[in-house]
N, C-alpha and C positions, 0 to 999 in steps of 0.2 A: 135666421142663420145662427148658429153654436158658434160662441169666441170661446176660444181655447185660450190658458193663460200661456203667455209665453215664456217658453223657455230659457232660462238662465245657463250661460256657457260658460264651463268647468272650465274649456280648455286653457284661457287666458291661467287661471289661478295652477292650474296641473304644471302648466310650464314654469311659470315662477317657480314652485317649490322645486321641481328638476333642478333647475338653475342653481338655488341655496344648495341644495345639496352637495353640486357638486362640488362650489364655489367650496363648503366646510372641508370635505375630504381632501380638496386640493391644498387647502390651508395646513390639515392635520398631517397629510403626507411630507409638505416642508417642513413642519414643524419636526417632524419624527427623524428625518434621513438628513438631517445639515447638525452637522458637526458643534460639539458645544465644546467652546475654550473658555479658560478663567480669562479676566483681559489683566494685563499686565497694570502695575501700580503706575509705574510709569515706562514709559517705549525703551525697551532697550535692544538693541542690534547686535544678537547673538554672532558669535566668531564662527565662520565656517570648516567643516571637518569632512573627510573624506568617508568616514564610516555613518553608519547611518546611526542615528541616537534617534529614538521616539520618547516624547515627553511623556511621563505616567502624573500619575497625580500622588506622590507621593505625601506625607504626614508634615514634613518640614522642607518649605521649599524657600529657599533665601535668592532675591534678586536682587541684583549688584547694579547704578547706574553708572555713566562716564568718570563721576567725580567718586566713586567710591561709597556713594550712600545707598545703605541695604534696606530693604521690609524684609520683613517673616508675615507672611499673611498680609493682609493691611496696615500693618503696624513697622512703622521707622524703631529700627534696633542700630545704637550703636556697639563698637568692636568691644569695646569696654562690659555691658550687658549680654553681647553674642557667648561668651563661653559659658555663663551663669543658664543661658534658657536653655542652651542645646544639653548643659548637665540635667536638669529637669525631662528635658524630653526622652533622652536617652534612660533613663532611671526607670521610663514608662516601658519603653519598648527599645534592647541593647541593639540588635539589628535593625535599626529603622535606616533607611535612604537618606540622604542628604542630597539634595538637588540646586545644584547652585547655577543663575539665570547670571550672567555676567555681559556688559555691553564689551563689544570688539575692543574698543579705543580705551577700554579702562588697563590702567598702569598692572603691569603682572605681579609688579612687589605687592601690591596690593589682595589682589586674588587670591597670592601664594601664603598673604599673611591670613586672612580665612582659613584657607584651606588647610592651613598649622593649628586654628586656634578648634577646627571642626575636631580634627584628630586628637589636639589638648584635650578636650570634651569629652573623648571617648568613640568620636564617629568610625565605623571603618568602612562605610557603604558610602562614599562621595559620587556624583555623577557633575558633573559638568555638563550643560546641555549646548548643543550647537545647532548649527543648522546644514543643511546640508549641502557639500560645496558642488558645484557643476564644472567641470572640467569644459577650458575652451577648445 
């Protein structure tokens, strides 16, 4: 009698690679369609507004916490240094945005004292960002 060598089955291996496949596309699809945010330097709990404000990512963005201390980017700027970078920034580009991230609970003399030294600067594009309030 003729032995025949016996045959080796694909199918085990066919299905694994299905599987990878799909397992990558499924990965690449979250990857592509979920939302990408800076993360904040530190939390702060924007003040709610009835209009709708969408964050952009604008060139100069200053976050305010509870106690009044700012970053520009990563970087702790104090009010004293704040008028000197925004003259620079603005020197580059006169219409640029100024987007100021400010916590709920922070004192408004405070904010309002910003918001004087932006315009000292030369800012005329202030945005104040909020969040959006829900009516009960």
């Amino acid at each position: 009698m003729i032995e025949f060598p016996k045959r080796v089955s694909r199918h085990n291996s066919v299905v694994f690679v299905l599987l990878i496949n799909i397992i990558f596309l499924l990965i690449v699809y979250f990857l592509v369609s979920g939302t990408i945010k800076k993360p904040d330097f530190y939390p702060v709990n924007v003040p709610a507004s009835l209009s709708l404000n969408q964050e952009e990512d604008p060139e100069t963005f200053i976050t305010m916490n509870i106690d009044g201390d700012m970053v520009i980017g990563n970087e702790f700027i104090s009010e004293d240094r704040l008028e000197a970078v925004l003259k620079e920034s603005f020197a580059k580009n006169k219409e640029e945005v100024i987007s100021i991230k400010a916590d709920s609970a922070l004192d408004a003399k405070k904010l309002i004292r910003v918001i004087n030294i932006v315009k000292k600067a030369g800012g005329r594009n202030i945005r104040l960002i909020t969040q959006n309030y829900e009516r009960p």
